[in-house]
C-alpha positions, -999 to +999 in steps of 0.1 A: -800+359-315-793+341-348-814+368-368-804+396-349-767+393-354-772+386-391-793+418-394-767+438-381-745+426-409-720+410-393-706+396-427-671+385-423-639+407-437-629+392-469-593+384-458-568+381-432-536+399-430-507+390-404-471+395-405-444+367-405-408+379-395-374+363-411-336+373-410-311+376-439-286+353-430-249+371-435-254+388-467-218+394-481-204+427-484-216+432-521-253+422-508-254+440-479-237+474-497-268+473-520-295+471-494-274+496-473-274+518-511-311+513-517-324+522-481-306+556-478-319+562-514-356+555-503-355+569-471-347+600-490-374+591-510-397+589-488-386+621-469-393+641-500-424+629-510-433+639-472-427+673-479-458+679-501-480+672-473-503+652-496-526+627-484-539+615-514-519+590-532-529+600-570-526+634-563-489+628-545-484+606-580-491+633-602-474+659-580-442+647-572-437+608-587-410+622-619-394+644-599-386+614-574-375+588-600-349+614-612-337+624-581-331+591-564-329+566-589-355+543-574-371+517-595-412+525-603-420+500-579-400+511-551-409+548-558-441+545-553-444+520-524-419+551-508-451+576-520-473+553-503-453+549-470-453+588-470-491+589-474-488+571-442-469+595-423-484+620-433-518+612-419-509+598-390-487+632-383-516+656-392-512+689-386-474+680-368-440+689-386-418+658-389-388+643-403-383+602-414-351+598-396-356+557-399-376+536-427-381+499-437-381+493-472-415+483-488-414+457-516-444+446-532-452+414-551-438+426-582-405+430-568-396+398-547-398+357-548-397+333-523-387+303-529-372+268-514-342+250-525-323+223-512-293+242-497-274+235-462-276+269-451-315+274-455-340+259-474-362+296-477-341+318-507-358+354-511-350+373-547-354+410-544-352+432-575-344+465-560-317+483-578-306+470-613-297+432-613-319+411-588-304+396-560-312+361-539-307+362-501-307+333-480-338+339-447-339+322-413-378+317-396-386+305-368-404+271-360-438+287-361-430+315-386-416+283-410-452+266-406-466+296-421-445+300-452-443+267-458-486+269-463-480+298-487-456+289-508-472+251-513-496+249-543-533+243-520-520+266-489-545+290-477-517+322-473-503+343-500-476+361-499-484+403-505-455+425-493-420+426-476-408+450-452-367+450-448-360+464-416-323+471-410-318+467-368-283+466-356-264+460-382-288+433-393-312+426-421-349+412-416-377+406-435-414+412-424-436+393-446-472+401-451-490+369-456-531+373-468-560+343-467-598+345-472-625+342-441-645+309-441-677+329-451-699+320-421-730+336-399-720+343-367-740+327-342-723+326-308-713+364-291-682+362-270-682+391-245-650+407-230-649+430-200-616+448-191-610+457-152-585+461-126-597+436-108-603+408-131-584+418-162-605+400-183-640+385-178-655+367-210-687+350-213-703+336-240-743+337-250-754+304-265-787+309-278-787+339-256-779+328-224-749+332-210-725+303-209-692+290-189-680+326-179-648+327-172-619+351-156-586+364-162-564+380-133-538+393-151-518+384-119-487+382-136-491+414-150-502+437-122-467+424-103-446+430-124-458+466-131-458+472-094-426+456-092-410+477-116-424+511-108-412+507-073-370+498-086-377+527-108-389+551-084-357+544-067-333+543-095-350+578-097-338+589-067-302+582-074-309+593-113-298+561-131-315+570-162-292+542-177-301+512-153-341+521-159-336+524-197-326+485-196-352+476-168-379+487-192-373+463-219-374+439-194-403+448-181-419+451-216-408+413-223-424+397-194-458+410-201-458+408-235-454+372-231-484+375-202-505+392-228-497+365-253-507+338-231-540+355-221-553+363-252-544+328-265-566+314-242-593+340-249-595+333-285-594+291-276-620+297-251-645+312-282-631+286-304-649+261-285-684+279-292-701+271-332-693+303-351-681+324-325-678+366-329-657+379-304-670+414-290-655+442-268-656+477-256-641+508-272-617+521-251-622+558-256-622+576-221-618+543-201-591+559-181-606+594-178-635+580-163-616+558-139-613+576-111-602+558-076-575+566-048-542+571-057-527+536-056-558+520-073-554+546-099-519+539-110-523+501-108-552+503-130-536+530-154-506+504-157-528+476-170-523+471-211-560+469-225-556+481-258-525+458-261-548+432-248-574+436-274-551+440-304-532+404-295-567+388-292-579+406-325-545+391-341-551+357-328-586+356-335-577+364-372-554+339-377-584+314-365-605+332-388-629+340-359-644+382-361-636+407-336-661+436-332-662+465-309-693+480-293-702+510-276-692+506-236-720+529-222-736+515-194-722+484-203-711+480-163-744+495-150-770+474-166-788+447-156-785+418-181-817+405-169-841+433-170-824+458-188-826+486-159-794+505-150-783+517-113-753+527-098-730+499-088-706+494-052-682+466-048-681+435-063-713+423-066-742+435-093-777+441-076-803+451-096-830+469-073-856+466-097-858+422-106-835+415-077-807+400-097-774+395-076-741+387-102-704+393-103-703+426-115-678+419-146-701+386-153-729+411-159-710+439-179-693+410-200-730+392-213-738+433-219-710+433-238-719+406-257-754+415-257-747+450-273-750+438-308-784+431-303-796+454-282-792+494-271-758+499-259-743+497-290-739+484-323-707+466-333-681+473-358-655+453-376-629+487-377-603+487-349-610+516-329-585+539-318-579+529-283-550+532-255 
């Protein structure tokens, strides 16, 4: 398993990116008139450099970059972190007209400084050079955001600091911090499979040596009441066309499984870290739902369960543990026998293999496939996220 894996090249990414989140704390009117200034400046920046429909950043530069430093009075660094957010939009809005009515302001390292001082109001100070004159701003983290910064701004930390977003959200400031570390270069030795279901919402399994090891399941209880929960009050609010009660019922709704999906996926990725040089490995989701095809209420339940949200949270997690995440080809993934290899149609809950006999939980069997699908037919794996639901 070992050899396979390596031949695959299943070398690790050289770094880590996450995002750390802060809040200007009371900027005085002089501060916040400047950041209030500079944001409608770039958004019209970034608006116009939209317009040219370029997707090529030196091409945009060459294009368009003088023009934009007259016309808005950006500095260089902002101007073209506004091209670059642009770039953005425009490929991700292909062939679709569209208008930035809302933009976070993109600083890179050549415009900002963190630093800690001894103050009552906050020890964390950020220094942003946007528009003449640099400014300091005193920023609030939380406990486990603090634990972070704190490791990049000491001398042997493993996190750097890259970039800041300013996001301006109800009348309030806050700053998104990209934070960047190196992979402990390792060979991956230990697949952790993950099959997604309606039933069990997650099944993972990992191969030691190639066998399958201390499988495990996820219900996702939690989550599959509270979206049946909620689509019943809004089919009712419906009814009687309170548009304004289900507008506040979804944020709700949105909180309480996010924090289901956080707790699953933490679990996931301390399940694999218990395994030597784990590599965490699970199905593209391209066509799951198309191909899902039950009665009506089995439909909608599983429709309503958040897979791709799933796998992004346990991708982000697994990161931050410096532990890979790969995604393999899910053909046949369900219908093959991890035993012998032979695929057959498959009824209930239980996997029988007419061919060696094998009788296995049915999630058990596609999860070692999973797993299995780096080494063997169904699929090679990938390090790229894959554009999922």
């Amino acid at each position: 398993m070992n050899q396979n894996i390596k031949r695959l090249g299943c070398s690790l990414k050289a770094e880590v990116k996450v995002t750390v989140q802060g809040k200007i704390l009371n900027p005085n009117k002089e501060k916040r008139h400047k950041l209030n200034v500079v944001l409608e400046k770039y958004l019209k920046a970034v608006n116009f450099f939209a317009s040219f429909e370029i997707k090529d950043k030196n091409l945009l530069q060459q294009k368009a970059y003088k023009e934009a430093r007259r016309r808005f009075g950006l500095s260089s660094t902002l101007t073209q972190t506004a091209r670059d957010k642009a770039v953005e939009l425009v490929k991700a809005n292909e062939g679709r007209e569209f208008h930035v009515h809302e933009v976070s302001i993109r600083v890179n390292y050549r415009a900002f400084k963190l630093v800690r001082r001894d103050t009552k109001l906050t020890p964390y100070w950020l220094y942003l050079k946007l528009d003449g004159d640099g400014v300091w701003y005193p920023v609030q983290f939380g406990e486990k955001q603090r634990q972070m910064i704190v490791d990049a701004l000491s001398d042997d930390g493993e996190w750097s600091l890259q970039q800041v977003e300013l996001v301006k959200r109800d009348g309030e400031w806050y700053v998104y911090f990209t934070l960047e570390k190196p992979f402990k270069n390792y060979e991956p030795k230990t697949p952790i499979g993950i099959d997604l279901g309606e039933k069990n919402f997650a099944t993972v399994v990992a191969l030691v040596n190639g066998k399958p090891t201390k499988g495990t399941f996820f219900k996702g209880s939690k989550i599959k009441e509270v979206r049946h929960k909620y689509f019943n009050i809004r089919k009712k609010l419906q009814e009687k066309r309170r548009l304004d009660v289900i507008k506040r019922l979804r944020g709700k709704e949105r909180r309480i499984v996010n924090h289901e999906l956080h707790v699953i996926s933490k679990k996931i990725v301390e399940y694999a870290k218990q395994f030597p040089y784990p590599v965490i490995v699970m199905e593209k989701l391209t066509g799951i739902r198309e191909n899902f095809k039950k009665g009506k209420e089995l439909n909608r339940r599983f429709h309503s369960l958040p897979f791709r949200k799933l796998q992004k949270m346990v991708e982000y997690k697994a990161k931050l543990e410096g532990i890979e995440v790969r995604y393999v080809n899910p053909k046949n993934t369900s219908r093959t026998c991890h035993r012998c290899g032979y695929v057959t149609h498959v009824e209930g809950r239980e996997y029988h293999c007419p061919k060696c006999g094998l009788r296995y939980n049915r999630d058990l069997n596609a999860s070692i496939n999973i797993a299995r699908a780096l080494t063997r037919g169904t699929g090679r794996g990938h390090v790229n996220t894959p554009k999922g639901r």
